[in-house]
ROBA-66459 format. One record per residue (C-alpha): x, y, z. Coordinates in steps of 0.25 Angstrom, whole numbers, plus 5000, padded with zeros to 4 digits. Last residue first. Example, Ala and Ser with C-alpha at 12.3 -4.5 7.8 and 13.67 -1.06 7.14 Angstrom:
505549965029
504949825031
END
This chain:
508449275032
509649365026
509649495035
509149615029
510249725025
511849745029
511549885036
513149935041
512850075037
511550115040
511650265047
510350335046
510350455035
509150525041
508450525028
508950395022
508950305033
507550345036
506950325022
507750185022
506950135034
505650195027
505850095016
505950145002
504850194993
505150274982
503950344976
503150364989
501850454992
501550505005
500150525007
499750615020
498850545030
497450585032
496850585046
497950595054
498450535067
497950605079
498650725085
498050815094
498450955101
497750995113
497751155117
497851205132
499151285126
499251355114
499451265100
500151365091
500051285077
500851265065
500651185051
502351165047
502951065056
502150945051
501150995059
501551095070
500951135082
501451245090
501351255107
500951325116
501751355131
500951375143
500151295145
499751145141
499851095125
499050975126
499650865116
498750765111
498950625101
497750555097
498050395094
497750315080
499150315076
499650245088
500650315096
502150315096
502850415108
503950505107
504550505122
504350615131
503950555146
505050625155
504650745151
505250875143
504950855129
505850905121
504850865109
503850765111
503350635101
502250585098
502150495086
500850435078
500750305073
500650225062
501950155057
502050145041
503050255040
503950205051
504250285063
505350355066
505350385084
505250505090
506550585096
506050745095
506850725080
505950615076
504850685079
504950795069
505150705057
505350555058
504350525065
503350625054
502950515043
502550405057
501650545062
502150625073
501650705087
502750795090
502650855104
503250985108
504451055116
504050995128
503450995142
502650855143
501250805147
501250665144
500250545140
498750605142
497750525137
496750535126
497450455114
498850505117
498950645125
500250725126
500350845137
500850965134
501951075138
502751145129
504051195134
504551335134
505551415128
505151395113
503851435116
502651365106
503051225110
502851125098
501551025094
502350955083
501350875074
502050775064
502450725051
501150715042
500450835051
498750875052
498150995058
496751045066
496951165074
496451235085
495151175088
494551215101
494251135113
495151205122
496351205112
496351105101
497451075091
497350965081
498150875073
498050755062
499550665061
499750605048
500050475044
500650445029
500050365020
501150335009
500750324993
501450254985
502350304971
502250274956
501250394950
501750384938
502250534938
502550524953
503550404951
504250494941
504250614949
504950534959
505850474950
506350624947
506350654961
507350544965
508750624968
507650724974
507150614986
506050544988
504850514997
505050665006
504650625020
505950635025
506350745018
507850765026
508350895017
507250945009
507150894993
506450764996
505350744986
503950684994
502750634988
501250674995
500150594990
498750644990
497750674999
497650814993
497550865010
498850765012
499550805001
499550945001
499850945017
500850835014
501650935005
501851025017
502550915023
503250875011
503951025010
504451005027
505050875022
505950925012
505550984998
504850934985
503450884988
502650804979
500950814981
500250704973
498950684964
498550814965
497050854966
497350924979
498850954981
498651124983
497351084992
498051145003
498651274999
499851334990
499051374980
499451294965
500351314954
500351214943
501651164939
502651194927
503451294933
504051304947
504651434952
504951374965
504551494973
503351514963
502951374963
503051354977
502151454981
501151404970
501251244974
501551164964
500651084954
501050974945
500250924934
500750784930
500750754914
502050674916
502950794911
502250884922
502650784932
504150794930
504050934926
503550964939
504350874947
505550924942
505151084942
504951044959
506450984958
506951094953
506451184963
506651114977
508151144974
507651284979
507151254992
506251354995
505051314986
504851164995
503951104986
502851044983
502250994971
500750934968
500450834958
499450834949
499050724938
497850764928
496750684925
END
């Protein structure tokens, strides 16, 4: 049976392009049938790779989706991957690529690892969305990093109420509310204050932005609670998932979150402890660190 893997890429960037035709000729010399996507291909001017539609079931059939690109590229990955239930395997070439699982120095023993198949596979929570107005279904989405619910008018506040598990907790006037997976604390929500958590931890974070109330700290909530928002009059709001899938949410609407139904994969080919993944991408200050005490 043939191997496939899907490629993605970031086709603005141009130092993007050698490294995509490396990965192609690095799998297409082991036997493994790469495919890339078309609008990509053409930007890129990739050879040597099966074209394919730029549309969901693009990663179906494949054993792997690799990204090449920052952050923002892996995210759009994690939609292949996660509707091909198949692993997603991340190349920083963006600037921060915090969810990226290697870096370029190290694509070469990437592909290698790919080829025989030598990585683990993460499960990664994800957050499930929708948006209801009146008793009518508006939207139905899903987010790897985090729903932002985000004032509509740049001059005036949003103003909601936040529910957890079926009560009412706070009504605040603010720019928005961020509602966060583990993989997505140390994206948006970390910059509106929230807290980093840990990989392995199971939860879901809420956190506000700008808020203007006297109760408006990020909060840490089981994984199995319902989070709301009620957006009140006047002002609407825009929902994002993982920044990029978009929605104008008028007021009188009620946006849930709950933790998701199917996680998104993340493979790992050089393992290392999450501690040193933080150190490393916000360049944290550790000088003076003389190692485990002797017991």
């Amino acid at each position: 049976m043939t191997r496939e893997v899907l490629l993605v890429t970031h086709p603005r960037r141009s130092v993007v392009r050698d490294s995509a035709q490396q990965v192609i000729e690095g799998l297409t010399a082991a036997g493994i049938s790469p495919r890339v996507l078309r609008g990509e291909a053409e930007q890129l001017d990739l050879t040597g790779a099966a074209v394919v539609p730029h549309d969901p079931d693009a990663a179906v059939g494949v054993e792997l989706v690799v990204v090449l690109g920052g952050d923002g590229s892996l995210l759009r990955g994690a939609e292949f991957a996660r509707t091909a239930d198949v692993p997603l395997l991340g190349v920083n070439l963006g600037h921060v690529g915090f969810l990226a699982e290697a870096e370029p120095e190290a694509l070469a023993s990437t592909i290698d690892h790919v080829v025989r198949k030598d990585y683990t596979v993460e499960d990664r929570m994800t957050v499930d969305v929708t948006v209801r107005r009146q008793g009518t279904l508006l939207y139905t989405g899903w987010a790897l990093n985090e729903m932002s619910l985000e004032k509509a008018e740049r001059a005036r506040m949003l103003e909601c109420v936040l529910e957890i598990d079926g009560r009412p907790l706070s009504r605040w006037g603010c720019d928005g509310v961020i509602c966060a997976t583990p993989t997505g604390s140390t994206a948006y929500a970390f910059s509106v204050g929230g807290p980093v958590m840990w990989p392995g931890v199971e939860a879901l974070l809420v956190a506000p932005i700008s808020a203007h109330a006297l109760f408006a700290r990020p909060l840490v909530l089981a994984p199995s609670a319902t989070v709301a928002v009620e957006v009140l009059e006047p002002v609407p709001g825009i929902l994002y998932c993982d920044g990029r899938r978009l929605l104008e949410v008028p007021p009188q609407s009620r946006v849930e979150v709950v933790r998701g139904g199917r996680p998104v994969r993340l493979a790992v080919v050089h393992p290392r402890p999450f501690t040193d993944r933080l150190v490393a991408k916000f360049d944290l200050p550790v000088a003076g660190w003389r190692g485990r005490a002797e017991r």
